[in-house]
C-alpha positions in Angstrom: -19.9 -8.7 29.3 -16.1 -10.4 28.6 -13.9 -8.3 26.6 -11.2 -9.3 23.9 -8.5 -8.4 22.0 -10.0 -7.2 18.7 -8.0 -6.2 15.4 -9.5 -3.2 13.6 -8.1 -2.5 9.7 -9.3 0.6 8.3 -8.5 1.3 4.5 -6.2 3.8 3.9 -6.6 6.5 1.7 -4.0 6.6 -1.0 -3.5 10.0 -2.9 -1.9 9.7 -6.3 1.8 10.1 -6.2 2.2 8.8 -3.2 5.1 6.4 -2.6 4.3 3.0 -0.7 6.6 0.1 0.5 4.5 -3.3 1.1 6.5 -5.7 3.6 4.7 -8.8 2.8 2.5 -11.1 0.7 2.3 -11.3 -2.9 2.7 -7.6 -3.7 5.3 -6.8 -1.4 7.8 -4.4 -2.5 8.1 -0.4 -3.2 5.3 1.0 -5.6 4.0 4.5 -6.2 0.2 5.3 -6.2 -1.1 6.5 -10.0 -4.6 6.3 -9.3 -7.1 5.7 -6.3 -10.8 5.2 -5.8 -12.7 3.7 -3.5 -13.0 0.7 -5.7 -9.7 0.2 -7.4 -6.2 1.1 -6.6 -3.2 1.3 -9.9 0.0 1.3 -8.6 3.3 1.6 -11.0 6.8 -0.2 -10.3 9.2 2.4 -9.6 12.1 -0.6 -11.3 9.9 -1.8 -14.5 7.2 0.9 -14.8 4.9 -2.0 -15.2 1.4 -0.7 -13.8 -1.3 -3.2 -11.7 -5.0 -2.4 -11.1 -6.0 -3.7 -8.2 -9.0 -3.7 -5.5 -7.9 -1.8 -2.4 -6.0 -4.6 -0.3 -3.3 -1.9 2.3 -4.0 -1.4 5.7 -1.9 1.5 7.2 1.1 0.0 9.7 3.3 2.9 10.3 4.4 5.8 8.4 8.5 5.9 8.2 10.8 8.5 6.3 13.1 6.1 4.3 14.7 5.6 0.9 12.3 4.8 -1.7 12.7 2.2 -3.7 14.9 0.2 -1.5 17.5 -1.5 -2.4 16.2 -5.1 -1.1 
């Protein structure tokens, strides 16, 4: 049997309080985790304080020590 390259995503499991950067797509950005379930995930804006309910959408890259929020 032939084998292939093969891209496996596994939600992560977000903890409340936790501070996040997204690089890319819509939501990209610095947020911190208020709430998670399997089924929804709220993240607040650390600038506006605005807060977003969404369906879990982040895959785990790489974990980094960095300043949060950036500056970019």
């Amino acid at each position: 049997m032939p084998t292939h390259k093969v891209a496996v995503f596994r939600q992560y499991p977000f903890e409340p309080g936790q501070k996040i950067h997204i690089a890319d797509g819509p939501r990209k950005g610095d947020w911190q985790v208020v709430d998670a379930t399997p089924r929804s995930l709220k993240l607040r804006c650390p600038i506006s304080g605005r807060e977003f309910d969404w369906k879990p959408f982040c895959y785990l890259a790489e974990e980094i020590e960095g300043e949060w929020p950036s500056e970019d």
